[in-house]
C-alpha positions as CSV (number, residue, x, y, z in Angstrom):
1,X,80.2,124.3,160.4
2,X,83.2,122.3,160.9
3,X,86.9,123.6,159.3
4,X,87.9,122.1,156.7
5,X,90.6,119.8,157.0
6,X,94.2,120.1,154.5
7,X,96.2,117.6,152.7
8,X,99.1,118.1,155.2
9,X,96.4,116.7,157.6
10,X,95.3,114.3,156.2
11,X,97.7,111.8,156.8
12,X,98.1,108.1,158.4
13,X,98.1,107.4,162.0
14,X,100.3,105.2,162.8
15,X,100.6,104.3,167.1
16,X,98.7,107.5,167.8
17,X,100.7,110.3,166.3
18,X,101.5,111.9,163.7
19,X,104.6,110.2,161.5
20,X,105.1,111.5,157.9
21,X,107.2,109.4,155.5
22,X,107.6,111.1,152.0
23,X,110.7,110.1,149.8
24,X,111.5,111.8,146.4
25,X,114.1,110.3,143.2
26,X,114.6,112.1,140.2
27,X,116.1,110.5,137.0
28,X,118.2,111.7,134.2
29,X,119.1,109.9,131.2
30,X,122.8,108.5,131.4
31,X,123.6,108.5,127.9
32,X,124.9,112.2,126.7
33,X,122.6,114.0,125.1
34,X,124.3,116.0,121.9
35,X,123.1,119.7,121.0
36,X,124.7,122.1,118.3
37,X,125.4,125.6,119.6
38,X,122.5,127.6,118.2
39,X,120.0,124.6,118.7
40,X,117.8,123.1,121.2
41,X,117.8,120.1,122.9
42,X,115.1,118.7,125.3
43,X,116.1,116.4,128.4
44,X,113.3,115.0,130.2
45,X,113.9,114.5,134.1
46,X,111.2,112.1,135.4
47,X,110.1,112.5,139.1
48,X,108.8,110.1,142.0
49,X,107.2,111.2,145.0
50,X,106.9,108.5,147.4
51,X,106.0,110.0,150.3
52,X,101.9,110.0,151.7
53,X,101.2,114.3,150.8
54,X,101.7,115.9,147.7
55,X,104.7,117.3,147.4
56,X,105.4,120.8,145.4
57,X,109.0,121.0,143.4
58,X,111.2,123.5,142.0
59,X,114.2,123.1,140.0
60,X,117.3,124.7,139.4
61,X,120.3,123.8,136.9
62,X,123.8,123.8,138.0
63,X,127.0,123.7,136.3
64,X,128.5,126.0,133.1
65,X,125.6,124.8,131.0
66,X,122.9,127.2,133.6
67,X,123.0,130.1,131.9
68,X,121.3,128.6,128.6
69,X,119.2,125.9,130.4
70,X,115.6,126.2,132.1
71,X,113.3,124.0,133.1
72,X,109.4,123.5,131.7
73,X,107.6,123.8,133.5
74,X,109.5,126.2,136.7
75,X,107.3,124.1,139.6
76,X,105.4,120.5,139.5
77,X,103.4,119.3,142.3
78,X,103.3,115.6,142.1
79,X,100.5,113.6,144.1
80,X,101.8,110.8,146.8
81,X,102.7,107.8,145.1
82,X,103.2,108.9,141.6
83,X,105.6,110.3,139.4
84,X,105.9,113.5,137.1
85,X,108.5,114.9,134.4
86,X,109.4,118.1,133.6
87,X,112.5,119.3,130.5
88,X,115.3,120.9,130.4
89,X,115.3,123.0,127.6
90,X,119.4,123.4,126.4
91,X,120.0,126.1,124.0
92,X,123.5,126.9,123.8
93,X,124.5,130.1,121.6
94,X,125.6,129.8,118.0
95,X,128.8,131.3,119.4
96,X,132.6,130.8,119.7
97,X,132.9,131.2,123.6
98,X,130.8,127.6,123.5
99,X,133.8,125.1,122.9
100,X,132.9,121.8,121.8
101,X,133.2,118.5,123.7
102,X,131.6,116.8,126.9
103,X,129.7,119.4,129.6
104,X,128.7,117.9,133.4
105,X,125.8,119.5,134.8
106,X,123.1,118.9,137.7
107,X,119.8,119.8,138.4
108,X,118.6,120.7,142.2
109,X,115.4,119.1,143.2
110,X,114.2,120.7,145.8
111,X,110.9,119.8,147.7
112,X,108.7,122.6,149.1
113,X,107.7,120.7,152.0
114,X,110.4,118.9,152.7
115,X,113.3,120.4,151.6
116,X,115.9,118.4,153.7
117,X,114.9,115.8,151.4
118,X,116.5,117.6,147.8
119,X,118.0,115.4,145.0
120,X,120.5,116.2,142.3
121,X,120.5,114.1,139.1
122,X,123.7,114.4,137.2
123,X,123.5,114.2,133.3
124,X,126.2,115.0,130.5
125,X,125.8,117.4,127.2
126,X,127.8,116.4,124.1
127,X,128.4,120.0,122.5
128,X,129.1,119.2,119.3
129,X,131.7,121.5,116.9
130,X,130.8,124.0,114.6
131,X,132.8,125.7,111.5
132,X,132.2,129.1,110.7
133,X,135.4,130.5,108.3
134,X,136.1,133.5,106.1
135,X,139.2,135.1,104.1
136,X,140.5,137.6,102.5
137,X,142.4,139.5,100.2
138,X,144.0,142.6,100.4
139,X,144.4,144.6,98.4
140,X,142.3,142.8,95.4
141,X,144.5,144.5,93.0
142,X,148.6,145.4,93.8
143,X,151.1,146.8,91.3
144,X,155.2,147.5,91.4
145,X,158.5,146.6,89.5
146,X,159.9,144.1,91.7
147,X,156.3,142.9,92.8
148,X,153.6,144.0,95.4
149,X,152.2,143.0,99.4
150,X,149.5,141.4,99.9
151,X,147.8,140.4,102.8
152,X,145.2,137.2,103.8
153,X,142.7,137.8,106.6
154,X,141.6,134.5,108.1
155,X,138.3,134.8,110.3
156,X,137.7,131.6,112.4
157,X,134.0,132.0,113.7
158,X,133.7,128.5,114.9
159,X,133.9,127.2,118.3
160,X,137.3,125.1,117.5
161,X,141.0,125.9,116.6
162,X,141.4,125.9,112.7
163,X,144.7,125.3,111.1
164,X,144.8,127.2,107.9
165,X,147.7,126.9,105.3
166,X,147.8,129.3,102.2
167,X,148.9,128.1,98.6
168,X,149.2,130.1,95.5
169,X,149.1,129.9,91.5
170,X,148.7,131.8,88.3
171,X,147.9,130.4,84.6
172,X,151.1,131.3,83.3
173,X,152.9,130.4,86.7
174,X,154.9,134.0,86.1
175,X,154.6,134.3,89.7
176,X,156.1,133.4,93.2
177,X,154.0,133.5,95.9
178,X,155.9,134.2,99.7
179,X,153.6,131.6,101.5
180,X,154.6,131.5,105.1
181,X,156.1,127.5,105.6
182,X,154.1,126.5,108.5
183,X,150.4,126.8,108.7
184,X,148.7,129.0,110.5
185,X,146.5,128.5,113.9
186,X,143.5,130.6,114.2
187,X,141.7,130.6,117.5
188,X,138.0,130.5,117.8
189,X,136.4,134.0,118.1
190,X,139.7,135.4,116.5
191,X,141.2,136.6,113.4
192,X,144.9,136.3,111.8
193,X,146.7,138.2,109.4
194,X,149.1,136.7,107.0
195,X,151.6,138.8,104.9
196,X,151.9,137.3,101.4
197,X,154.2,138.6,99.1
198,X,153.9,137.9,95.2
199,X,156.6,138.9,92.9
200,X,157.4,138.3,89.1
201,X,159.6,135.5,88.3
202,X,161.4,137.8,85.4
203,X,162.0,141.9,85.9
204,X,160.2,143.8,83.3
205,X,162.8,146.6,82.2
206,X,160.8,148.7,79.0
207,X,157.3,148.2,77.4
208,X,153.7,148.4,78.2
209,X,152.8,147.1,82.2
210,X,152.1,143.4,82.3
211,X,149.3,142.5,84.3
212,X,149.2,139.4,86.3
213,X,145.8,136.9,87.8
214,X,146.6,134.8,90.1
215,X,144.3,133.1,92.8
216,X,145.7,132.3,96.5
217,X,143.5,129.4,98.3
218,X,143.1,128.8,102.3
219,X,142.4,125.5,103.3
220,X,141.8,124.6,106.8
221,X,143.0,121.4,108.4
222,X,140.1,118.8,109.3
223,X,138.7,119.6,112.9
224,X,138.5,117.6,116.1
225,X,136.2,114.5,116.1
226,X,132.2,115.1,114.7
227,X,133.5,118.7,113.2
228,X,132.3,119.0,109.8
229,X,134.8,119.2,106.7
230,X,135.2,122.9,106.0
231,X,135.6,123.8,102.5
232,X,138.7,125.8,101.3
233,X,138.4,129.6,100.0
234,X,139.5,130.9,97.2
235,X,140.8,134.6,96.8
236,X,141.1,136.1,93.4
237,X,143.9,139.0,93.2
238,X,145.7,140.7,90.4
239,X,149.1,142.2,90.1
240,X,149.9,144.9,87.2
241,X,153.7,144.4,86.8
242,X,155.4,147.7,86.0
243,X,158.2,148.2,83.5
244,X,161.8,149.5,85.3
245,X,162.0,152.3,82.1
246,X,159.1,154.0,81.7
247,X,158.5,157.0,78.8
248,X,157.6,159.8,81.7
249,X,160.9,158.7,82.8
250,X,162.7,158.9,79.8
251,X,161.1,162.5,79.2
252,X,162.1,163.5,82.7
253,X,166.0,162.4,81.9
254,X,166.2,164.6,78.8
255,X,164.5,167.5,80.3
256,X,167.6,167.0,82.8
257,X,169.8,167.0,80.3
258,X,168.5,169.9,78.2
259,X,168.7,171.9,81.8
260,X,172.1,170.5,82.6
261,X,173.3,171.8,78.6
262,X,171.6,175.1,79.5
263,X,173.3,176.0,82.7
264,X,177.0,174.9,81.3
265,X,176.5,177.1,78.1
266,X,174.9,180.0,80.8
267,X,178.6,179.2,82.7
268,X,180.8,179.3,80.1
269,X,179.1,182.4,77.9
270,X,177.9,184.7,80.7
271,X,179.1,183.7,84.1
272,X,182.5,182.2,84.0
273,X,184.3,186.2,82.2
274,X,181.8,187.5,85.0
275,X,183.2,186.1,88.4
276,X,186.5,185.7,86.9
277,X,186.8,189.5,85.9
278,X,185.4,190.3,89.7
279,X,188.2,188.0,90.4
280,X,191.3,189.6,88.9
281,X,189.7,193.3,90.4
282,X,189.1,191.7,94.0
283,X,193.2,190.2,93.9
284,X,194.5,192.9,92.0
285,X,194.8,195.4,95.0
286,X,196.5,192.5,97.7
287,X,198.6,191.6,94.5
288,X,200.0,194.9,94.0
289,X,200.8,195.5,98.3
290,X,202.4,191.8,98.1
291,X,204.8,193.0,95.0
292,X,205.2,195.9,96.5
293,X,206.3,194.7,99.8
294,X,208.7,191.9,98.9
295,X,210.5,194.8,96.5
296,X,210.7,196.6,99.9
297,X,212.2,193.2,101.1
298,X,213.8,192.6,98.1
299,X,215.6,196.3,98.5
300,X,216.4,195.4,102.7
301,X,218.1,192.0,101.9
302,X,220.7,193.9,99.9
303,X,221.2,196.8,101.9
304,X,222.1,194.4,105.0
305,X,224.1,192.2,102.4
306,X,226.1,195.4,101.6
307,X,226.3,196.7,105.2
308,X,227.8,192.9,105.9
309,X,230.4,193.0,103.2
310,X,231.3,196.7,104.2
311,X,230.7,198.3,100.7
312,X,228.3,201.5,101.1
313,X,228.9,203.5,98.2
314,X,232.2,205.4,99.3
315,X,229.8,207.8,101.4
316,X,231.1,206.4,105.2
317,X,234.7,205.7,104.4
318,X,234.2,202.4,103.4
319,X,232.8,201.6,107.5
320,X,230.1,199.4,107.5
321,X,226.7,201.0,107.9
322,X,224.2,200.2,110.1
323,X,222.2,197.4,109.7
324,X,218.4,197.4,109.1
325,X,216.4,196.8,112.4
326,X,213.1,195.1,111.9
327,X,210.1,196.7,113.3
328,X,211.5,200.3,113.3
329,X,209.1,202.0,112.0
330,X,206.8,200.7,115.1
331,X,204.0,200.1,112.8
332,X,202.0,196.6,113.1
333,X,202.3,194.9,110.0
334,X,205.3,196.7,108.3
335,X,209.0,195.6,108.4
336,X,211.4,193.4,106.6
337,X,211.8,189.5,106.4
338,X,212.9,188.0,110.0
339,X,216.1,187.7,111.1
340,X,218.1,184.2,111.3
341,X,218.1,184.5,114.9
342,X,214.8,185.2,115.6
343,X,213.5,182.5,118.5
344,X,210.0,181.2,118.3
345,X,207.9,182.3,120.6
346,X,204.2,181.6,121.7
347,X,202.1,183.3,124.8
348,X,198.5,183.2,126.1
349,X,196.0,185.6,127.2
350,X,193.1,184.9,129.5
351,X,190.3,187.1,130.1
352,X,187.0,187.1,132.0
353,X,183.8,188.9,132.4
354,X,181.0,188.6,134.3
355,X,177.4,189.3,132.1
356,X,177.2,192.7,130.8
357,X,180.7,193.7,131.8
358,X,184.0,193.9,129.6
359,X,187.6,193.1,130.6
360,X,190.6,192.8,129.1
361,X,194.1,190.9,129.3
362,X,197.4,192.6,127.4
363,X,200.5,191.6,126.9
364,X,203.5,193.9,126.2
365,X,206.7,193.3,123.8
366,X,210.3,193.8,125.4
367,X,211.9,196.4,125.4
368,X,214.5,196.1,122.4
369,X,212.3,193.4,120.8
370,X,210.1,192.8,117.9
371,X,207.3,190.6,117.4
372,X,206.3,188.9,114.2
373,X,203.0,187.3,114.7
374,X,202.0,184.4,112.9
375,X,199.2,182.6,114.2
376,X,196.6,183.4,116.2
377,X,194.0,180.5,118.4
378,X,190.9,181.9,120.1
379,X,189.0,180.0,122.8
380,X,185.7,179.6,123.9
381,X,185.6,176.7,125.7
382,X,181.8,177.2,128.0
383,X,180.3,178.5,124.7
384,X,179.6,182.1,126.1
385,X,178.0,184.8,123.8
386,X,179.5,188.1,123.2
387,X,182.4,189.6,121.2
388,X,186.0,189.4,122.0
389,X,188.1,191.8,120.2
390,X,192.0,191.6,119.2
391,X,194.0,194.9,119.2
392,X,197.6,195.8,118.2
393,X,199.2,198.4,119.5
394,X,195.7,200.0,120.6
395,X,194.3,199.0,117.0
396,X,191.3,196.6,116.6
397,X,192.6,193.8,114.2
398,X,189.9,191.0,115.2
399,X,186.1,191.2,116.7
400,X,184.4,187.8,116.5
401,X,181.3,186.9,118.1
402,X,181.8,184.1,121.2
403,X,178.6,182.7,119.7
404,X,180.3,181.4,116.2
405,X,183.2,179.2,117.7
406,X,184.5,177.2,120.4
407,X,188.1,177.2,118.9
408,X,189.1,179.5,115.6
409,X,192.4,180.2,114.6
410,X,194.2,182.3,112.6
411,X,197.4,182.1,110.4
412,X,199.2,184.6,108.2
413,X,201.0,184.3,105.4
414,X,202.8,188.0,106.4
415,X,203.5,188.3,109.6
416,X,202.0,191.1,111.9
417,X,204.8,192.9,113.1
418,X,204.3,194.0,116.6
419,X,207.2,196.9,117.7
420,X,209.0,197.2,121.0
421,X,207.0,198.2,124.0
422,X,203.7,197.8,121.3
423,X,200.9,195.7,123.4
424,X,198.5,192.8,122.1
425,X,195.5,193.2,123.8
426,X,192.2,190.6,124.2
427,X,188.6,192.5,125.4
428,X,185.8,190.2,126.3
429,X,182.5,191.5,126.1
430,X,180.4,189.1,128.0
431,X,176.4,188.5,127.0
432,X,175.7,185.4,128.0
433,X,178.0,183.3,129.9
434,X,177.1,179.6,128.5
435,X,177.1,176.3,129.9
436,X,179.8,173.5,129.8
437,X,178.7,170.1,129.6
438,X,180.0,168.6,133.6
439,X,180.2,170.8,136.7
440,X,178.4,174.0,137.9
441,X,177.2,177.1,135.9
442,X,179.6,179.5,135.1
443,X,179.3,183.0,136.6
444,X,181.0,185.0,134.3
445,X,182.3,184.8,130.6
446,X,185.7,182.8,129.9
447,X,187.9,183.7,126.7
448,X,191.7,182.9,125.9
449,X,194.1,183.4,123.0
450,X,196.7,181.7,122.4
451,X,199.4,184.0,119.9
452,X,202.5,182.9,118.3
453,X,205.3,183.7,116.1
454,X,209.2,185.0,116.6
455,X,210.6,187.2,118.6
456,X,213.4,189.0,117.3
């Protein structure tokens, strides 16, 4: 039985062997073809095989358009010398990443058997603009004294730029309405928020709340070429306009002054005898030293006025008697007013300690010499932590902690008297030695004092 013989073998003879001759064309249509996203659009592409066998074709689309394009039927064989169609099937998305205007695209024809032989028509897609737009209002409902915030959400769901400009109004036009002056541009696929102030035209000091409708409108701007007209939204709001007096305030300002009337009659009938009776007691003791001391004074200054003028009672011959010496008594604290030629004098102590330990720094009065101290600075400049105490005369007069001051000082009204020989002594008693603000860490506690007064 002979073989059967194929189409591929079948073919012409033409001077003895073998020649094939096979020519393909594919059409589009020229003119553009227009779709709307979320529609379909057919395309047919008509086919010519020209060559002597028959010739099996597949197709693929090329270009941005691909990814929503196929082609029906996938393959076509066409028999030699005739022709065949197939269509594109376009069905862009109903969505805003699709802008409109005029899309290229291609389709590859590509023979089976010949392959070397492929074709690509060219044709053109018209997507045409589409409006999808939405507002809003928030919040539907504001209220204040001066007015209230609002703000429009504008939702462009279209496939094109919208240009969107807000106006405002209200029945009674009570109102202004803080409308931004230039429109506003909202991109496909996007969303923009517009702040829109509304406040009364006239304050509302006492009275019941006023409330307020009003309605703000968004308009877009027409669209590119074929778009269609979109239709402005309206937005309904309200604003409840609140007086500036209000009765809960009004309470709340006499229960104010009921408690302010309380506390002044609680001041004048109960406190006031109260802190000034613990007054009078708290003074009366530093009162009676103070008298008692400038009679002491008082008592001095005419003893040394007599002793000048040489009267002293008969009891010496009429000799002068000695003069008073401040500071005899070699108590701190005690003696009488300072002498005219007392010169001012002023000294500092410096005294450091490492952390845990104590040190001290003294200084000693000359011999023949009395001091009458009346100020007193203390120093801490690295803001160490600890005590430092002051002593007279091996008595503790001062004992603050480092931790309370960087500089503190100290004046007297009555001078300390310090006697001759008598010593002022500083002891640090270092904690914590701090930090300054520039250079290295400190290793110890630093502490100074700076004393002044006269020395007589």
């Amino acid at each position: 039985m002979p073989r059967p013989v194929s189409l591929r073998e079948r073919r012409p003879f033409r001077h003895g062997p073998y020649r094939r001759f096979m020519t393909t064309s594919a059409h589009l249509d020229a003119a553009p073809v227009s779709v709307l996203p979320g529609e379909e659009a057919r395309i047919p592409l008509d086919l010519r095989n020209s060559g002597n066998v028959v010739e099996h074709y597949t197709f693929e689309v090329l270009g941005p358009a691909a990814r929503w394009t196929v082609v029906e039927p996938a393959t076509l064989s066409v028999y030699p010398g005739t022709s065949g169609q197939v269509e594109l099937v376009v069905t862009p998305p109903h969505d805003t990443t699709v802008p409109p205007g005029e899309l290229t695209y291609g389709v590859r024809v590509l023979p089976q058997e010949e392959p070397q032989h492929a074709t690509v028509p060219e044709g053109t897609l018209h997507i045409r603009p589409y409006a999808d737009f939405g507002a809003e209002l928030t919040p539907r409902m504001g209220q204040g004294r001066r007015g209230a915030a609002y703000q429009v959400a504008l939702d462009n769901r279209g496939n094109y730029p919208l240009t969107v400009a807000l106006s405002g109004k209200d029945a009674g036009e009570l109102l202004t309405f803080g409308t931004p002056a230039a429109a506003t541009v909202v991109e496909p696929g996007r969303a923009a928020f517009v702040k829109l102030p509304v406040k009364p035209k006239r304050l509302l000091w006492r009275g019941a709340p006023v409330p307020h409708v009003f309605q703000v409108t968004a308009a877009p701007a027409p669209g590119p070429d074929g778009a269609p007209e979109v239709d402005p939204v309206p937005l309904d709001g309200s604003l409840l306009q609140r007086p500036f007096v209000t009765p809960g305030l009004v309470r709340a300002l006499l229960l104010l002054l009921a408690l302010l009337a309380l506390l002044a009659g609680l001041w004048f009938a109960v406190l006031r005898p109260v802190v000034r009776s613990a007054a009078k007691e708290a003074v009366k003791g530093p009162v009676q030293a103070a008298e008692q001391k400038a009679d002491e004074a008082k008592k001095a200054a005419e003893e040394a006025k007599k002793a000048a003028s040489g009267g002293n009672d008969g009891k010496n011959g009429g000799k002068p008697g000695p003069s008073p010496s401040p500071g005899t008594s070699g108590k701190p604290g005690e003696g009488p007013q300072p002498q005219p030629q007392a010169a001012l004098f002023s000294h500092r102590l410096t005294a450091g300690a490492p952390a845990g330990g104590t040190e001290s720094a003294t200084y000693q009065v000359p011999d023949d010499k009395v001091l009458r101290l009346t100020d007193l600075v203390l120093e801490n400049p690295q803001g160490d932590t600890g005590t430092v105490t002051l002593s007279v005369a091996g008595k503790p007069l001062l004992a603050p902690a480092l931790e309370n001051f960087r500089e503190q000082d100290f004046h007297w009204a009555s001078a300390i008297l310090v006697a001759s020989k008598q010593e002022i002594t500083i002891t640090v008693t270092c904690r914590t030695a701090g930090r300054p603000p520039s250079g290295p860490a400190p290793t110890k506690c630093s502490t100074a004092a700076l004393f002044s007064g006269t020395l007589e």
